[in-house]
C-alpha positions, 0 to 999 in steps of 0.5 A, spaced: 908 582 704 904 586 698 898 582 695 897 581 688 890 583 685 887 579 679 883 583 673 876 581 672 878 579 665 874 579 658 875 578 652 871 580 646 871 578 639 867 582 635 867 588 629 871 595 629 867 602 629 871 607 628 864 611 630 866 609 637 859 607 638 858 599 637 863 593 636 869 593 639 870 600 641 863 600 646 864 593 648 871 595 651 868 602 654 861 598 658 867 593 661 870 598 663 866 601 666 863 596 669 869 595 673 873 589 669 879 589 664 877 589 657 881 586 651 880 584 644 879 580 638 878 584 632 873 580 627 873 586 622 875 593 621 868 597 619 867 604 615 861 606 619 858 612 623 852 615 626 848 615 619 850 607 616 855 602 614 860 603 609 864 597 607 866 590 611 872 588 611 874 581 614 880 580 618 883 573 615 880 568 620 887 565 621 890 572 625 882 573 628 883 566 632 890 568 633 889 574 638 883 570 641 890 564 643 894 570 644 890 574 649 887 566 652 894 563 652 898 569 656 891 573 661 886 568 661 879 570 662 873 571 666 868 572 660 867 572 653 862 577 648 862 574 641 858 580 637 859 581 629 862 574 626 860 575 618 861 569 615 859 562 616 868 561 615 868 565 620 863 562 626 865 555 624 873 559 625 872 562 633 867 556 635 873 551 634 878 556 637 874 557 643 873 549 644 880 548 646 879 553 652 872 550 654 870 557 657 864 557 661 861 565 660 860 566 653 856 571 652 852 572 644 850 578 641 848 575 635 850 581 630 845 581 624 844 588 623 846 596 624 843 600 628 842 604 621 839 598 618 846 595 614 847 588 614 853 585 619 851 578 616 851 574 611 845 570 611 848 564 610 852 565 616 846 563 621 845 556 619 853 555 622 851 560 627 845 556 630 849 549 629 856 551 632 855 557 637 849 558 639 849 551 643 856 553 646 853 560 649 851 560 656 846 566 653 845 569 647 842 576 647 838 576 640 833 583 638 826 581 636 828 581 629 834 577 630 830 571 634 825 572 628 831 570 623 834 564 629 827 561 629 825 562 621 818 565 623 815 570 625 814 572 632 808 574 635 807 579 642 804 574 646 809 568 644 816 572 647 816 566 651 815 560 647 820 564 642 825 564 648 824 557 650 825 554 643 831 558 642 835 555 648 837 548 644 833 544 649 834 548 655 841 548 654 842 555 652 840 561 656 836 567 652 835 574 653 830 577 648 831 583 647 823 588 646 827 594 643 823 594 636 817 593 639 812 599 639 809 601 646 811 606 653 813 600 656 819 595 653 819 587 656 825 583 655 824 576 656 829 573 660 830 565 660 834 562 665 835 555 661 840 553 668 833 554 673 828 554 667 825 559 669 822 566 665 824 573 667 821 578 666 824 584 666 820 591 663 822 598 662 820 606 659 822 606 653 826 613 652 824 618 647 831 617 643 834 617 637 841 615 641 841 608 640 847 606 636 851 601 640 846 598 645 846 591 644 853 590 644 854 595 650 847 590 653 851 584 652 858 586 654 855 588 660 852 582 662 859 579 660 862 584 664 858 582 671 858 574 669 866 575 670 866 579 677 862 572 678 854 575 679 849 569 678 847 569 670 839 572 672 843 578 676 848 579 671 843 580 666 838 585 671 845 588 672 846 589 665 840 591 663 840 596 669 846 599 666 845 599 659 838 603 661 842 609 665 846 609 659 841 611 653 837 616 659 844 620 661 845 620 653 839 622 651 841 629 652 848 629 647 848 630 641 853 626 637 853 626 629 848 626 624 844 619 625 843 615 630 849 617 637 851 613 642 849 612 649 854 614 655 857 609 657 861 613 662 855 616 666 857 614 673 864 618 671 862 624 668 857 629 663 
């Protein structure tokens, strides 16, 4: 009798980059890279490319929330990656969807802005998202720019872990804050793992670079992606970070468009 084999499924909901380097395009490339089965739920069709973004426009709440049903109703999944949401309408639309299907491994890039320094989020959209998203995650992936928005304060070098435990909604939330705009040959990440309570530390070379258009949606997808093959969350992360990391050095080397390129996605299959 043959046996019948199951996907490691997930899901993202996010934006569209016809440049292929962010959003939905990377996010499905980095699932399947790492091995699982990649499906969508377009927020908003984004005109960008390497050098900046262009123009928004949002997909009606109703259709967003209808593919999310339609791909939960009929495949199921293993994990969710939330990244650009838009507006507060938006957030409060995804967030009542998503509770009808209590899914355990949300995983939230909180998408503020482009790499190339465009706003992806309308501001009064971050109230909604600490409110109603963020306590629904298993973990949040936030830049050092966007926790300092979360937290509404500056944040210090020596207060990344203070910055991680307050963004957690008391130790509800796991928080991966991310070192990339930092200054420095070495970049830190901290990692909060809300369910042990325990810090992390996970450091790295910076590589010299401009090739880092898509790095936090391809971050967060790969944390999803080995969450769904049902690593524990700390070694999801480590994973995550580890692939992502292999991603920007092997990209490093392409030259793809006139602003910031994406990484490689695809290292481990082909130059």
């Amino acid at each position: 009798m043959t046996s019948i084999h199951q996907y490691r499924r997930v899901l993202t909901v996010a934006g569209s980059d016809p440049s292929g380097g962010a959003g939905i395009q990377a996010d499905l490339k980095t699932v399947s890279a790492c091995g699982c089965y990649g499906m969508s739920a377009i927020t908003a069709i984004v005109d960008e490319d390497t050098a900046g973004v262009y123009g928004v426009y949002p997909v009606p709440e109703a259709f967003v929330c209808g593919q999310i049903r339609s791909v939960l109703d009929d495949i199921g999944a293993d994990a969710i990656k939330i990244g650009m949401l838009y507006s507060s309408s938006l957030i409060v639309a995804v967030w009542k969807c998503l509770a009808a299907y209590s899914p355990r491994n949300i995983v939230l890039d909180p998408v503020m802005v482009s790499t190339s320094g465009n706003k992806l989020l309308q501001m009064d959209a971050v109230q909604t998202l600490k409110e109603k998203l963020i306590p629904a995650a298993r973990i949040i992936t936030p830049n050092f720019p966007e926790a300092a928005v979360l937290l509404g304060s500056e944040i210090k070098e020596t207060d990344f872990i203070r910055a991680a435990k307050e963004l957690s909604c008391n130790r509800r939330v796991s928080v991966l804050l991310k070192a990339g705009h930092l200054r420095g040959d070495t970049l830190t990440d901290i990692f909060y793992n809300a369910e042990e309570d325990a810090i992390v530390e996970l450091a790295s070379r910076r590589i010299n670079t401009c090739n880092t258009h898509g790095t936090g949606c391809t971050l967060s997808s790969a944390i999803a992606a080995f969450l769904a093959h049902r690593l524990p969350l700390t070694e999801a992360v480590r994973q995550g970070k580890n692939y992502v990391y292999q991603a920007i050095e092997t990209g490093a080397a392409y030259k793809t468009g006139k602003g910031h390129g994406p990484v490689h996605h695809f290292f481990e299959w082909w130059k």
